[in-house]
PLY file of the C-alpha trace (Angstrom):
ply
format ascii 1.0
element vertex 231
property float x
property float y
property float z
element edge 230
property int vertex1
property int vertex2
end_header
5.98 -12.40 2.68
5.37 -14.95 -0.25
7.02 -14.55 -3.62
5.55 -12.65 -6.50
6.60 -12.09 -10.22
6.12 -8.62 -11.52
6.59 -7.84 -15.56
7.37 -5.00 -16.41
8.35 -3.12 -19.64
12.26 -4.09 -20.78
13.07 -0.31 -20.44
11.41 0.50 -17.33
13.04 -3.01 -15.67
14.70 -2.64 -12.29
18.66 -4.05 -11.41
17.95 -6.32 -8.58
21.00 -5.85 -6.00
21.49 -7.61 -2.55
22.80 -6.20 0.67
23.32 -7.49 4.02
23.06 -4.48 6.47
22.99 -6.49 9.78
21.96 -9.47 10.33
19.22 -8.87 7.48
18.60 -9.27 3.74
17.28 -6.67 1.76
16.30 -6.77 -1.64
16.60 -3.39 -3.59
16.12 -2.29 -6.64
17.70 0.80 -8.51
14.76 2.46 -10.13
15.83 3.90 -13.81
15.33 7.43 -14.75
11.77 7.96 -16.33
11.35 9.78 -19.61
9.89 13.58 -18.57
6.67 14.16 -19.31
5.91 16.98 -22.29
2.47 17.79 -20.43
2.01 19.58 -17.63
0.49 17.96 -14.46
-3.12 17.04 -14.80
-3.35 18.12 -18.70
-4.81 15.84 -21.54
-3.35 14.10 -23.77
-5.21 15.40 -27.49
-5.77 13.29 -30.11
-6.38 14.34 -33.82
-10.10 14.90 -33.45
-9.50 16.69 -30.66
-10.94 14.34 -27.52
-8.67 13.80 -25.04
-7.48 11.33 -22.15
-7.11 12.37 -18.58
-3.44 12.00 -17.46
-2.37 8.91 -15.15
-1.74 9.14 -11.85
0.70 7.30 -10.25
0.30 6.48 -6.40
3.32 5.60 -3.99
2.49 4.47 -0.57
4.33 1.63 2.21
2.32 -0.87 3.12
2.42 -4.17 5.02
1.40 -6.89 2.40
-0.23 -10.59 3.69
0.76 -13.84 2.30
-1.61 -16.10 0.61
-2.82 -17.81 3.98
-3.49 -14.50 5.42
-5.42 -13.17 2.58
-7.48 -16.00 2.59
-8.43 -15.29 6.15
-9.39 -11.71 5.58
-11.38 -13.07 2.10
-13.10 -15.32 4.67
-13.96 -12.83 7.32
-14.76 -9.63 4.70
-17.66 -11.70 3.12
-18.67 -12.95 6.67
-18.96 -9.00 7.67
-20.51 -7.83 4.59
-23.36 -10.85 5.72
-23.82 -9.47 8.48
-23.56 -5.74 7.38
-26.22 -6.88 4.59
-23.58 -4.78 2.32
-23.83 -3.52 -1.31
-20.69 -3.17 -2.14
-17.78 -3.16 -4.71
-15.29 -5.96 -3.17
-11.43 -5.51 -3.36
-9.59 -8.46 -5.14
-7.57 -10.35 -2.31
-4.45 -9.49 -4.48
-5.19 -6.06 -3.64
-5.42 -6.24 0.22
-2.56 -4.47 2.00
-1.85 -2.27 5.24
-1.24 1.24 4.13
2.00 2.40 6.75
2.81 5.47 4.70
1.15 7.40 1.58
3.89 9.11 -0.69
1.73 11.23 -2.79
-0.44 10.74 -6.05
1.71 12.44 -8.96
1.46 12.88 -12.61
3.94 10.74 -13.60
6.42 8.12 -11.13
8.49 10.45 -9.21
11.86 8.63 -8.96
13.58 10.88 -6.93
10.30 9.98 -4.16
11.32 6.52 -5.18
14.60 6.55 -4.26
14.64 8.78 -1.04
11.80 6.39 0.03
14.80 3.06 -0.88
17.47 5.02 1.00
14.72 5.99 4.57
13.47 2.30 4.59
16.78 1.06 4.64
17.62 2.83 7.71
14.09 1.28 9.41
15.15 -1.53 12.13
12.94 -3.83 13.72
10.80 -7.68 14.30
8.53 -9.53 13.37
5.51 -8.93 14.86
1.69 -10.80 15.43
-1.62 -8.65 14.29
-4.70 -9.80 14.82
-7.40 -7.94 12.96
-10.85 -8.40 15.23
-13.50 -5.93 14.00
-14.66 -4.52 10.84
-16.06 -0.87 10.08
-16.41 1.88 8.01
-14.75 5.26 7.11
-17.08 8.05 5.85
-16.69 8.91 2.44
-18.50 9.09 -1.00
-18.34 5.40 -1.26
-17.24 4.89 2.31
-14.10 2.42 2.75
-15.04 -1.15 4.53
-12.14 -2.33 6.60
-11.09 -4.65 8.87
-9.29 -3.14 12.05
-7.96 -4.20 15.09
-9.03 -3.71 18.59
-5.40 -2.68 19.72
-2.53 -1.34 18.14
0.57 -3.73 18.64
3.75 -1.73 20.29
5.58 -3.06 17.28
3.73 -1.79 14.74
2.96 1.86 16.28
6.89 1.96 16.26
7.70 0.68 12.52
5.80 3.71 11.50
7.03 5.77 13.74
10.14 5.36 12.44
9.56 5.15 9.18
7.66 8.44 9.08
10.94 9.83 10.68
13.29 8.35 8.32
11.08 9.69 5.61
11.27 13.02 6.97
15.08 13.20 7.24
15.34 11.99 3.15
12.83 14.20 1.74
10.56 12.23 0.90
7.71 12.92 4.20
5.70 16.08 2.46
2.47 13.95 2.27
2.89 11.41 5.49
0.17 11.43 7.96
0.91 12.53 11.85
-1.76 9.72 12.83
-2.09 6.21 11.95
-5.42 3.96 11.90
-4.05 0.87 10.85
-6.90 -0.64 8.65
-7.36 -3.16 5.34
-10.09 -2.43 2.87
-12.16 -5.23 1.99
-14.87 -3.21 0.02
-16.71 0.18 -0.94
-19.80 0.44 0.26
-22.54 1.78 -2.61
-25.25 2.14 0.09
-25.46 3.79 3.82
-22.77 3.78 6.14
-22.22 0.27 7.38
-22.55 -0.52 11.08
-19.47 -2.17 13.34
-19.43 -6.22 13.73
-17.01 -8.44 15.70
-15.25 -11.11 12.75
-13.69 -14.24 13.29
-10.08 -13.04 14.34
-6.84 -12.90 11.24
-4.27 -13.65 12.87
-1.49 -11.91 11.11
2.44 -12.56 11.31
4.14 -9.61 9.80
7.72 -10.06 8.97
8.44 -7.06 6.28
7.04 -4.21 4.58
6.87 -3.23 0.98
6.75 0.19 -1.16
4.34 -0.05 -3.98
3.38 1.86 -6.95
0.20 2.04 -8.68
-1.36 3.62 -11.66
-5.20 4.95 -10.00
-7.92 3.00 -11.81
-5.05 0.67 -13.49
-4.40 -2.95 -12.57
-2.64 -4.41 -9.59
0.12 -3.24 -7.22
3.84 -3.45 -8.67
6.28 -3.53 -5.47
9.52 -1.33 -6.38
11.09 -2.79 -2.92
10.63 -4.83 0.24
12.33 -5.08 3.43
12.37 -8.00 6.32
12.23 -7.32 9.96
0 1
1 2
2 3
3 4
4 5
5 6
6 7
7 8
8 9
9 10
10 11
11 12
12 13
13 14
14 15
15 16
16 17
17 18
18 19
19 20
20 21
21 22
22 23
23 24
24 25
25 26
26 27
27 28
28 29
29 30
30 31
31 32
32 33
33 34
34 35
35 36
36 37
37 38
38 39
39 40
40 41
41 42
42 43
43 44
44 45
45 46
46 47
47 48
48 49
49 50
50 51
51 52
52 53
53 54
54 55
55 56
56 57
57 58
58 59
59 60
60 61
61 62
62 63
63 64
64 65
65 66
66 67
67 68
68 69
69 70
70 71
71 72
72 73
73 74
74 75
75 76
76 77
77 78
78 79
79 80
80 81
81 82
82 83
83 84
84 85
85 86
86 87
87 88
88 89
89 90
90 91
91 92
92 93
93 94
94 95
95 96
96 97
97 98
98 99
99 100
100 101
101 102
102 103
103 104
104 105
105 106
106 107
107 108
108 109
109 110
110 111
111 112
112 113
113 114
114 115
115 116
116 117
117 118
118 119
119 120
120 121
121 122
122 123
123 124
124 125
125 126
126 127
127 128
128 129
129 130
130 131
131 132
132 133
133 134
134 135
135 136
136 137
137 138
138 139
139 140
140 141
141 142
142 143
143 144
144 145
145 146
146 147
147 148
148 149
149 150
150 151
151 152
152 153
153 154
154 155
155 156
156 157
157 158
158 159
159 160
160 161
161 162
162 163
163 164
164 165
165 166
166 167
167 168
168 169
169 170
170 171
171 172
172 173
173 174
174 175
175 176
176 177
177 178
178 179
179 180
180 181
181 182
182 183
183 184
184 185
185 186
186 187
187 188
188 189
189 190
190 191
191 192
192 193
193 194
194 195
195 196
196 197
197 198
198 199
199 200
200 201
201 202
202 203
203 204
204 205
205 206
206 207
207 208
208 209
209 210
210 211
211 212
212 213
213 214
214 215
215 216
216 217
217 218
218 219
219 220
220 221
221 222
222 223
223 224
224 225
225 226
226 227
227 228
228 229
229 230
């Protein structure tokens, strides 16, 4: 996966440790204990004329993330398929494209103790690299329906990495909100008109050698990765 640099608030700032379980390198970091919130989940926050802010929410999830080559390959073939979907649509920023393995849960404020359950179950998770190749692009229903790029057939290697991540999850705690099916997917867009119809694209060919759990503030800016791991 390439390199990134992530700032983050001095007090908030992770302790970057390194551990060799195997014959791999993991990077982890040990998440500090947040400040608890005085509101309850989902209040407002008041001011003094008495408006008010909804609360943040802060989303966890696993995901596969692509390099820089990759992403320029599914940049290529998203605007490709919106051509030929003749889509309106709100486009995702390439340094927002990832493969969702595993949602953790939307939550008032970052849940820590999710955090670190989800640290110890990923460390447990053996496995390869692997090759994707994303072939086809769609839709999912919704109000503004997803636009993704999919592929054909599931690789063996990738149906197993969530498999056992969804059971490691389980056995830490941390699997209240994981899915019992996977449609492994990117989103390229939100459609602002009809459904959009299924094309064949010019095949990414994806080599995927880790996986990464990222955090997120809904609405906010980009993804901050609290870990990664290398198959």
């Amino acid at each position: 996966m390439a390199p990134g640099v992530y700032v983050l608030p001095a007090q908030t700032m992770p302790v970057l440790r390194s551990t060799m379980p195997g014959s791999r390198q993991v990077w982890s970091y040990t998440v500090p204990s947040m400040p608890r919130s005085s509101h309850s989940p989902g209040s407002q926050q008041l001011d003094l004329l008495g408006g008010g802010q909804p609360a943040q929410i802060h989303r966890l999830f696993f995901a596969l993330l692509p390099d820089d080559a990759v992403a320029r390959q599914i940049e290529t073939a998203a605007a490709a398929a919106a051509l030929a979907q003749q889509l309106r649509a709100r486009m995702i920023r390439p340094s927002r494209y990832h493969l969702t393995l595993h949602f953790l849960g939307d939550h008032p404020q970052l849940r820590t103790d999710i955090v670190n359950a989800a640290i110890d179950a990923a460390g447990k998770v053996r496995g390869g690299p692997f090759e994707l190749l994303l072939d086809s692009a769609s839709a999912f229903h919704g109000r503004e329906p997803p636009c993704v790029l999919r592929c054909e057939q599931t690789p063996a290697a990738l149906q197993t990495l969530w498999q056992d991540l969804r059971h490691a999850l389980t056995l830490a705690g941390a699997g209240m909100h994981v899915s019992r099916s996977f449609t492994p997917h990117v989103t390229y867009a939100y459609s602002r008109s009809a459904l959009p119809q299924a094309v064949a694209i010019e095949p990414v060919c994806w080599r995927v050698d880790g996986f990464a759990l990222l955090h997120s503030v809904v609405g906010g800016g980009e993804y901050r990765i609290l870990d990664r791991w290398r198959l």
